[in-house]
C-alpha positions as CSV (number, residue, x, y, z in Angstrom):
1,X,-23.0,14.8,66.0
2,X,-21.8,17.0,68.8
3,X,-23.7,18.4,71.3
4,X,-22.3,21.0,72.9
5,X,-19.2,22.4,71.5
6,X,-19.1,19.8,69.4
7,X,-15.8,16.5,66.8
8,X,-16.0,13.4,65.7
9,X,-17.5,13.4,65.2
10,X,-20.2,14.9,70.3
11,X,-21.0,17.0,73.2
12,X,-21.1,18.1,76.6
13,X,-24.1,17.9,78.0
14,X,-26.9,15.4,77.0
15,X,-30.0,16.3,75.4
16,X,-28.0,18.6,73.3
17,X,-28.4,17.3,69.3
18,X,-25.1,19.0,68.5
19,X,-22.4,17.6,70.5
20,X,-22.5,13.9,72.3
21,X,-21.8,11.0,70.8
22,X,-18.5,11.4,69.5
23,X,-16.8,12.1,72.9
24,X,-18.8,9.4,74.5
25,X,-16.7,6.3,75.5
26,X,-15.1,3.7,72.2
27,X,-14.3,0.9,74.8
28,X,-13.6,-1.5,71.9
29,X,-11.7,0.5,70.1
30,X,-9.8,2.0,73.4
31,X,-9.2,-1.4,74.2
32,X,-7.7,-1.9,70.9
33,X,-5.2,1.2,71.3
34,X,-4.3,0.2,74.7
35,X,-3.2,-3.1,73.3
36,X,-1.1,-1.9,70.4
37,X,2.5,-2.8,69.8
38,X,5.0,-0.1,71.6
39,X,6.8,0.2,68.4
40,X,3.3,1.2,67.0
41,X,4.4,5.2,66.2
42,X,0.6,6.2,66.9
43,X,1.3,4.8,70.4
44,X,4.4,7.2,71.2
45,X,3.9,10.0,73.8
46,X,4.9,13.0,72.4
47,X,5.1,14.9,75.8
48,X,7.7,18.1,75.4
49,X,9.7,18.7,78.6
50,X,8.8,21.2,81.4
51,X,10.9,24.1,80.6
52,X,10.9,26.3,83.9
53,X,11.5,29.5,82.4
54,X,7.5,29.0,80.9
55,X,4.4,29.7,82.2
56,X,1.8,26.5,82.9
57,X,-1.4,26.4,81.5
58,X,-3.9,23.6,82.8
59,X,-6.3,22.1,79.9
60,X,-8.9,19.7,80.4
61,X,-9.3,16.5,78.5
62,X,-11.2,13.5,79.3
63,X,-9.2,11.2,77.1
64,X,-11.5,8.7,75.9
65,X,-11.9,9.4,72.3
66,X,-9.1,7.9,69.8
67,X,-7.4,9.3,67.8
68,X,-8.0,12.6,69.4
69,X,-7.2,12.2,72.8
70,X,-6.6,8.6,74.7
71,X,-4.1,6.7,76.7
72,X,-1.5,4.4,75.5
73,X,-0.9,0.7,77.2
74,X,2.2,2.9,79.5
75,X,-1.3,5.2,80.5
76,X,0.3,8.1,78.6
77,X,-1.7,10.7,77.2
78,X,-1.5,10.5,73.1
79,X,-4.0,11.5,70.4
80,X,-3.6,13.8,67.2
81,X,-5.0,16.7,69.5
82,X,-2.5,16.1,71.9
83,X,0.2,15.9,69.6
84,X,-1.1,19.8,68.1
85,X,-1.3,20.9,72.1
86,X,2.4,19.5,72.7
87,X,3.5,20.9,69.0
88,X,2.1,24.4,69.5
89,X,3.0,24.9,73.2
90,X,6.5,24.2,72.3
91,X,6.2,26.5,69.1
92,X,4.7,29.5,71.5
93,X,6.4,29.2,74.7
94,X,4.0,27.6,78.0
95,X,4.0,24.0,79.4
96,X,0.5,22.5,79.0
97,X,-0.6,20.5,82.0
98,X,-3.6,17.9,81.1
99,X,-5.8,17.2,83.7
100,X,-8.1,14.3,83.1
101,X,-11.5,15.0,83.8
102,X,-15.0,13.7,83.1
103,X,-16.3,16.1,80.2
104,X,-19.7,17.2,81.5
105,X,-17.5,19.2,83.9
106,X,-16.1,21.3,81.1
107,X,-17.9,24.8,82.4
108,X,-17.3,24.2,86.3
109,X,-13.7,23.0,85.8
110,X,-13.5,26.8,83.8
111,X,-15.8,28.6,86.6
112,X,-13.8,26.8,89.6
113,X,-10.1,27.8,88.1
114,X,-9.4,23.7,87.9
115,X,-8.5,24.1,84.2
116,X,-7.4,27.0,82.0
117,X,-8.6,25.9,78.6
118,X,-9.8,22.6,77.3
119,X,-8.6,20.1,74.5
120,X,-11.1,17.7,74.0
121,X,-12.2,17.8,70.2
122,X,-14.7,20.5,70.8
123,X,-16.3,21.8,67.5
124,X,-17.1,25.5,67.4
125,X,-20.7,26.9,67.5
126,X,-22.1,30.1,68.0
127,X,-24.4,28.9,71.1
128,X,-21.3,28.3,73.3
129,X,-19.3,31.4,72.5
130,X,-20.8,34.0,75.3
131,X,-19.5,31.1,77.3
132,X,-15.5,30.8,75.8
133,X,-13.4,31.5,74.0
134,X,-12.7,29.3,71.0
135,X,-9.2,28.8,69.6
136,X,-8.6,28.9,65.9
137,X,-9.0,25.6,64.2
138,X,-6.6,23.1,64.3
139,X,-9.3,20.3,62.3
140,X,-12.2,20.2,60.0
141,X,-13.7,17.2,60.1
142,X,-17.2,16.1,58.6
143,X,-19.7,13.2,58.5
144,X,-18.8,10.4,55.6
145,X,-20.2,6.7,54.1
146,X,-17.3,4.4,53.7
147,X,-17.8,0.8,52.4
148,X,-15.1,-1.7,51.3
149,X,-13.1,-0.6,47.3
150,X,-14.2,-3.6,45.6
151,X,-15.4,-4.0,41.7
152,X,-19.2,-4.2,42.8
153,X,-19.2,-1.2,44.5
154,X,-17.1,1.1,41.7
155,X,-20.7,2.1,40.8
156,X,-21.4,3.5,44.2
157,X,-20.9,7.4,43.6
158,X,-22.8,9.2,45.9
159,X,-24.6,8.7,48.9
160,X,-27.7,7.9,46.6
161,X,-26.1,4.9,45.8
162,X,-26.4,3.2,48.7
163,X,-30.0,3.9,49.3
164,X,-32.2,0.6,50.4
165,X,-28.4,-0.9,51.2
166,X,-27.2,-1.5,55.2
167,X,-25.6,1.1,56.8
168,X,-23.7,0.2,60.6
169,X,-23.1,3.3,62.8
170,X,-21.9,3.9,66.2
171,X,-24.4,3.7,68.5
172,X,-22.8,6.9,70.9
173,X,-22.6,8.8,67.8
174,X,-26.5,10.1,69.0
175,X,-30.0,10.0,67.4
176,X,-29.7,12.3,65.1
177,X,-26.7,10.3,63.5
178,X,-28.3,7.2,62.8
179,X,-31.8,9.2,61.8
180,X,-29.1,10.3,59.3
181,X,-28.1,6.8,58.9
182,X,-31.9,5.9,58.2
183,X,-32.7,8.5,55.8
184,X,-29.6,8.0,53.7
185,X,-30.4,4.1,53.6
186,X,-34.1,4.8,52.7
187,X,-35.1,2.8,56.2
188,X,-34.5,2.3,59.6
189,X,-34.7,-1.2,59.0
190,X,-31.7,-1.1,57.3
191,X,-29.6,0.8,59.7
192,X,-27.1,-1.6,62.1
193,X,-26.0,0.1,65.1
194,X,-22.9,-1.2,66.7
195,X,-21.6,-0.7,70.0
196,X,-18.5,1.1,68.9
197,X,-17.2,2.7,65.4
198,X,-14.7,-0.1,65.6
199,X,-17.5,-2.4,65.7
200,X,-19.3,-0.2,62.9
201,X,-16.4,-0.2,60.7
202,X,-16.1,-4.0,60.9
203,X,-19.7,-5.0,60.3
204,X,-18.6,-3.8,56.7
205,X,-15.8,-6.2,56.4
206,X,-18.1,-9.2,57.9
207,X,-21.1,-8.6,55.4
208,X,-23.2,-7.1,58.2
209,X,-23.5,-4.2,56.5
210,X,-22.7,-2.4,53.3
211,X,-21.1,0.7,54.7
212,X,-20.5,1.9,57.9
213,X,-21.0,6.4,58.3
214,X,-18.7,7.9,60.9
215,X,-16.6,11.1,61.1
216,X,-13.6,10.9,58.1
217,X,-10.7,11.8,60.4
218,X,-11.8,9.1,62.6
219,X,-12.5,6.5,59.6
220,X,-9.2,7.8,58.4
221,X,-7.2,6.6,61.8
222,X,-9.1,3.3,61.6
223,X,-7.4,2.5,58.0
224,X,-4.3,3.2,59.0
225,X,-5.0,0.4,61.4
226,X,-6.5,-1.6,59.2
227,X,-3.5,-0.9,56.6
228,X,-1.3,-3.1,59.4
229,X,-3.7,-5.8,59.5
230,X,-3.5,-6.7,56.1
231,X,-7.8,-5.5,55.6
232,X,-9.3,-4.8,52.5
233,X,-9.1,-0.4,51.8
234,X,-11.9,1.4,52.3
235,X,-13.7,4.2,49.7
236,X,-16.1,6.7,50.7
237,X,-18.8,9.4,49.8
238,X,-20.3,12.3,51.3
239,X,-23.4,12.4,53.4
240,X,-24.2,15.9,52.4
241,X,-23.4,17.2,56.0
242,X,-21.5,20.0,56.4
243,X,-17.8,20.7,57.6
244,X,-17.7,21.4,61.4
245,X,-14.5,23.0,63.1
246,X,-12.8,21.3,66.1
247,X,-10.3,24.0,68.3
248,X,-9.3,24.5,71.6
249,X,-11.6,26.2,74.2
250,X,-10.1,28.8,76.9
251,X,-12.1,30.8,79.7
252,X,-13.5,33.9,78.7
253,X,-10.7,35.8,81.5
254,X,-7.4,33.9,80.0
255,X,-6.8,36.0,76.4
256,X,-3.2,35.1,77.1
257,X,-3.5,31.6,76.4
258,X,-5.7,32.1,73.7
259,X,-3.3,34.3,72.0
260,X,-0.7,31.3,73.1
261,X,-2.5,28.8,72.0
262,X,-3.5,30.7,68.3
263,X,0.0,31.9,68.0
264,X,1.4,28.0,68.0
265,X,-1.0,27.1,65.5
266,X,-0.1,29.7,62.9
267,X,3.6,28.7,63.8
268,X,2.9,25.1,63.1
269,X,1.4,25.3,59.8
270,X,3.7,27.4,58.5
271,X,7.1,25.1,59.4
272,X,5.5,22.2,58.5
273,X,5.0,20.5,61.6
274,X,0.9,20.3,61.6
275,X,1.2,18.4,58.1
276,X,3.3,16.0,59.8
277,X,0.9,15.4,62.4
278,X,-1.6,15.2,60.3
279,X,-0.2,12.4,58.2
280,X,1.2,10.6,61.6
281,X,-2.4,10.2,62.4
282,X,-4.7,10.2,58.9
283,X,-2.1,9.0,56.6
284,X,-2.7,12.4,54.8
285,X,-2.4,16.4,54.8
286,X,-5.9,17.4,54.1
């Protein structure tokens, strides 16, 4: 899951159980986006213009990690994350600047004044809030088994259902991921670990394995994707795990952009624009 401020789902710094593999890199599936048609609408930068009459706020983002935050085939910065940061700076006034920058240098980009905030699908957690500020949340996202809609698996109702069957998962989703993986299957002999949750996702739809567990938002992006390729649809369960909360993070000295960046979010759920963004990127609202 994520390990430091945790989707998704990953985190900063390794060694942390909490917070890594999500944001670690998906070349396959990067790969994949980069090679997308431009008339593909996920592809799209949804930049807003600089206004000069707003302020400029810098936020962090290493980019790596569809369909939060990655770069289109034109290198443009696109993602559902970046569409809520260009929505709700728009909605509240400030021009957000996004600097690319490896994420382990979350904390010294904040101590050295390099970046203001960062936007990086960072999950909220009480160790790491001495250290920022955390925005309200824009996402809640959670761990889920998914495994193709056919008749032979309309039995499969629960997570208990697929015990002693394969299970593919993401290899930089972490240790503790596919321990969950292994418990849910009832072995680790019966856990596949791909190089990517692209990979994961199709092991499922080659007979590698029986179901593939990876974050839902993320599984959600994936069928959209493999709505246009004419793939069978996917069904899924619970894992039992609970809901974690991705937002924005700001520097403990910056309450202005916090109050920025929390007073775009109220303004975008209530016109209508975070729904939109939402189904852009999930095919649904909630």
């Amino acid at each position: 899951m994520k390990y430091l401020i945790c989707t998704a789902a990953l985190i900063l710094a390794a060694g942390c159980s909490d917070k890594a593999p999500e944001h670690t890199q998906n070349t396959i599936a990067l790969k994949k986006a980069k090679n997308t048609a431009p008339t593909d609408p996920l592809e799209i930068s949804t930049a807003i213009p600089h206004n000069p009459k707003w302020k400029t706020f810098t936020l962090g983002s290493e980019a790596n990690y569809p369909p939060f935050e990655y770069r289109n085939n034109k290198s443009e910065l696109i993602g559902f994350e970046i569409d809520i940061v260009h929505a709700v700076a728009q909605e509240a006034g400030f021009n957000p600047r996004i600097l690319f920058a490896p994420l382990k240098d979350w904390q010294k980009s904040l101590h050295n004044k390099q970046t203001d905030g960062w936007a990086s699908a960072f999950v909220i957690n009480d160790r790491d809030k001495h250290i920022v500020h955390f925005s309200k949340p824009f996402l809640d996202n959670t761990f889920v088994l998914q495994f193709t809609d056919k008749p032979e698996n309309a039995r499969i109702q629960s997570a208990a259902d697929l015990r002693g069957k394969k299970i593919s998962v993401s290899k930089y989703y972490g240790k503790e991921t596919i321990d969950l993986a292994a418990r849910l299957s009832g072995s680790p002999d019966n856990v596949v670990i791909a190089n990517s949750i692209y990979l994961s996702i199709r092991n499922v739809y080659t007979g590698a394995a029986d179901a593939v567990i990876g974050e839902d938002r993320v599984l959600d992006y994936f069928a959209i994707k493999h709505r246009a390729e004419r793939l069978p649809p996917m069904r899924s369960v619970s894992t039992g795990e609970p809901k974690r909360h991705m937002a924005f993070i700001v520097a403990k000295d910056n309450p202005e952009l916090l109050n920025l960046l929390n007073t775009g979010l109220d303004r975008i759920r209530a016109n209508g624009r975070y729904e939109a963004i939402m189904k852009k990127w999930f095919g649904k609202t909630s």
